[in-house]
C-alpha positions in Angstrom: -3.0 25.3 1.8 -0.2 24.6 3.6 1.1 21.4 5.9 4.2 20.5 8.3 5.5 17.8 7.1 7.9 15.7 9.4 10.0 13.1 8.5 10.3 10.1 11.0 13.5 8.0 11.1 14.1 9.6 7.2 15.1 7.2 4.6 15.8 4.5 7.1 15.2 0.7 6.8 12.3 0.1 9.0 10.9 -3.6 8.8 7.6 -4.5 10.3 7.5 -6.9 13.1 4.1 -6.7 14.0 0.8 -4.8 12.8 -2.1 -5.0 14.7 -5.7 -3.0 14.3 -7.6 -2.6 17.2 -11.3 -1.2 18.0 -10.9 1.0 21.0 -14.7 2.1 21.9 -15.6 3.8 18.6 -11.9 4.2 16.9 -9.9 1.7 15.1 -6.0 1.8 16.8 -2.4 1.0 14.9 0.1 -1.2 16.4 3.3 -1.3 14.8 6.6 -3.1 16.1 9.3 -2.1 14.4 12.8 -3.1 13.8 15.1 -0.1 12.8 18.9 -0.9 12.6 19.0 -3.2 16.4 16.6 -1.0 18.0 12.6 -2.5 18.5 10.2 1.2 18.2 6.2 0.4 19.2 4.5 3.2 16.8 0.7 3.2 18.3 -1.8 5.5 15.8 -4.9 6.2 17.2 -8.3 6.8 15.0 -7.0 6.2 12.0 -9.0 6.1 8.8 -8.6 5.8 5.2 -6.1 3.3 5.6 -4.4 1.8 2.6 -2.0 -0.8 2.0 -0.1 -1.6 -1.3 1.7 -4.6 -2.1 2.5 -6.0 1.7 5.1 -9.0 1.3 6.7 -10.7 4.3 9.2 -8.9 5.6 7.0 -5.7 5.0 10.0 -3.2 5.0 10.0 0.4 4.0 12.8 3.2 3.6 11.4 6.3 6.2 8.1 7.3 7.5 6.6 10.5 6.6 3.7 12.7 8.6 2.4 15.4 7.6 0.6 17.3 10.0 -2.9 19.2 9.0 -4.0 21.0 11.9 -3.1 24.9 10.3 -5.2 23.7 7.8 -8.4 23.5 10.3 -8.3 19.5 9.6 -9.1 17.7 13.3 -9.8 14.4 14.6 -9.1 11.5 12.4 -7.5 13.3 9.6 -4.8 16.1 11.9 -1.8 13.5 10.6 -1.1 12.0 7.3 1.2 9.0 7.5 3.0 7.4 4.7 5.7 6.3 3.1 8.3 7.8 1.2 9.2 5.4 -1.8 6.2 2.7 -2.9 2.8 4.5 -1.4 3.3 1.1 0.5 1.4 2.2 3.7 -1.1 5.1 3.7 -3.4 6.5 6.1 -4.8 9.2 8.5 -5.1 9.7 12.2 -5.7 11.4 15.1 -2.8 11.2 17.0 0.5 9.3 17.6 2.6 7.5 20.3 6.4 6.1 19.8 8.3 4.3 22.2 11.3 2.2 22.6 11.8 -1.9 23.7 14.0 -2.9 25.6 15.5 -6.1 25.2 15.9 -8.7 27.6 19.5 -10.8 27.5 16.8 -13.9 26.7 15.5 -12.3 23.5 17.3 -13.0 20.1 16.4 -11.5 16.4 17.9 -12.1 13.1 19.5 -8.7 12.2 
């Protein structure tokens, strides 16, 4: 049994701005904003399941994503990517597929780091 397994901004800080979980129809949707370095990334994960969180604490912040894709294994729908973290087992689930995209900031907007 064999996987692709990606890594996504490797070993980087990424803190968690926003996490949102969303019913669209019949599957549950991801919304993460994301601060990496000074850039904002929206990561949207669409029909997720089995999704697990460990210890959350505020700022939730993790070192690197990791997906591991499924599909040459014959796995479909809301199990084709695995998504977790690399250090903690902090963040753990399954989904269908994913979206990435980044913010732009406006000269009006401000954040910490």
């Amino acid at each position: 049994m064999s996987a692709y397994r990606e890594s996504i901004l490797n070993w980087k800080e990424i803190e968690f701005m926003e996490l949102s979980l969303k019913r669209d129809f019949d599957k549950l949707v991801l919304f993460c904003r994301c601060l990496i370095g000074n850039e904002i990334i929206d990561l949207s994960f669409y029909n997720i399941s089995r999704m697990r969180f460990g210890e959350l604490s505020n700022p939730l912040i993790i070192q690197g994503l990791c997906i591991i894709d499924h599909s040459q294994n014959g796995w479909e729908n809301e199990s084709r990517y695995e998504i977790c973290d690399f250090e903690d087992n902090r963040i753990h689930f399954y989904c269908e597929f994913f979206r990435s995209s980044k913010v732009e900031r406006t000269e009006h907007e401000c954040y910490d780091k």
